[in-house]
N, C-alpha and C positions, 0 to 999 in steps of 0.2 A: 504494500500500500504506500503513496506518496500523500506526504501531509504537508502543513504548513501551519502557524501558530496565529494566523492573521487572516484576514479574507481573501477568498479565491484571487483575488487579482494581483496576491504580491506585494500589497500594500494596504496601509490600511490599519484598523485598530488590532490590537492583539485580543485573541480570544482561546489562552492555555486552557481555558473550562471544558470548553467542547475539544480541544486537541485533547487531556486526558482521558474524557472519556470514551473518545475513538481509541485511544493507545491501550488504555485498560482492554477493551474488550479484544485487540490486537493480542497483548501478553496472554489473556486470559483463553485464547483460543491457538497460539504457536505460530501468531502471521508476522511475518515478519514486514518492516517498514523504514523507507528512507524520508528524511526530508530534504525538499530542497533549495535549495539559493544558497549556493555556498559561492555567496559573493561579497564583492564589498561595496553595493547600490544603495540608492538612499528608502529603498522599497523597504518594509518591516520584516519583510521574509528574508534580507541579507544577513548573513551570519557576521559579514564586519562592516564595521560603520565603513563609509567611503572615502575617508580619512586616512584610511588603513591600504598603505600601497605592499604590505611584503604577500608575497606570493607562494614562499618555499618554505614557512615553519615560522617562529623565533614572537609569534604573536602574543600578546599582554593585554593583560584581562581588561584593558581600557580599550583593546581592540575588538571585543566583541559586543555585537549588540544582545539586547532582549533573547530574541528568539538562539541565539547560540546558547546565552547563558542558558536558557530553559531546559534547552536539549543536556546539555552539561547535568543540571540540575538534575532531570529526569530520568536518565542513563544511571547517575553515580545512586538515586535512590533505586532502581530497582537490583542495583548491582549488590546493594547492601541487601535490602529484603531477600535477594537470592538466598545469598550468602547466610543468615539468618535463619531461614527455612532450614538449613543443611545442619544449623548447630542448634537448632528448635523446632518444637512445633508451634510458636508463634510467632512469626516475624518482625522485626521490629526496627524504626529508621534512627540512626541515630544524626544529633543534631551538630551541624560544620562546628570548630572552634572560633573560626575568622569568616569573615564574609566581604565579599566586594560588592561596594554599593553600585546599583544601576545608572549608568550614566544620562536617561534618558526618563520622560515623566511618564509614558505610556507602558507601565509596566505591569504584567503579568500579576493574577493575585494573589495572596499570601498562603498559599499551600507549599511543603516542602517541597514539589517539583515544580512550583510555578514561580517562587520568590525570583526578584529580578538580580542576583547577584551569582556569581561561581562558587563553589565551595570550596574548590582548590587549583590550581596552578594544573592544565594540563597539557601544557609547550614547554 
C-alpha cells in the first residue's frame, strides 16, 4: 500500500489520524506499505524541508519535516511493541528521553507515533 500523512494531493494539512489507522489495520493484517515523497519540496508529503540540499546521507533532525519525523516516530514504536510482545505478553511503548521539537506549526497530534518530533538520531 502507498500512503501519505496529508491529503491526496501532496500537500496540504497533515492528517496522522487517519494514516494510523490505515497502518494499524496494515500491521494488523501483514500488508506491507511505503510512503512517498522522499523529497525535499515545499509539498507536506516531502520528507525534507526544501532547504535541505544533501542528497547522499549526513541529514539532521532540522532537516526533516513533519511527515519524516512521523514515519521515524511510527517505525521506532512499532519496533518496540515488537520487541515487547517477544519478552511479554503485553506490549508496551516506552517513552524517548530527548525529543526534537517540530520545526513547523502544522503538526501531527499528540499520540506516540504522531508527536511532531524524532526520538533519536537516525543519520
Amino acid at each position: 500500500m502507498q500512503f501519505g500523512i496529508c491529503t491526496a494531493s501532496g500537500d496540504g494539512v497533515y492528517d496522522a489520524a487517519n494514516a494510523d489507522v490505515w497502518l494499524d489495520i496494515c500491521d494488523q493484517n501483514n500488508i506491507s506499505y511505503a510512503c512517498w515523497a522522499i523529497s525535499n519540496s515545499e509539498e507536506s508529503a516531502a520528507y525534507f524541508w526544501s532547504t535541505c540540499e544533501k542528497k547522499a546521507g549526513g541529514w539532521l533532525p532540522e532537516d526533516l519535516t513533519n511527515t519524516s519525523r512521523y514515519l521515524i516516530n511510527r517505525y521506532d514504536d512499532r519496533l518496540i511493541a515488537l520487541a515487547s510482545q517477544e519478552e511479554s505478553e503485553e506490549p508496551t511503548v516506552e517513552e524517548p528521553e530527548e525529543t526534537i521539537p517540530s520545526t513547523d506549526n502544522n503538526q501531527p497530534s499528540d499520540t506516540p507515533s504522531q508527536r511532531g518530533y524524532c526520538k533519536r538520531q537516525i543519520f
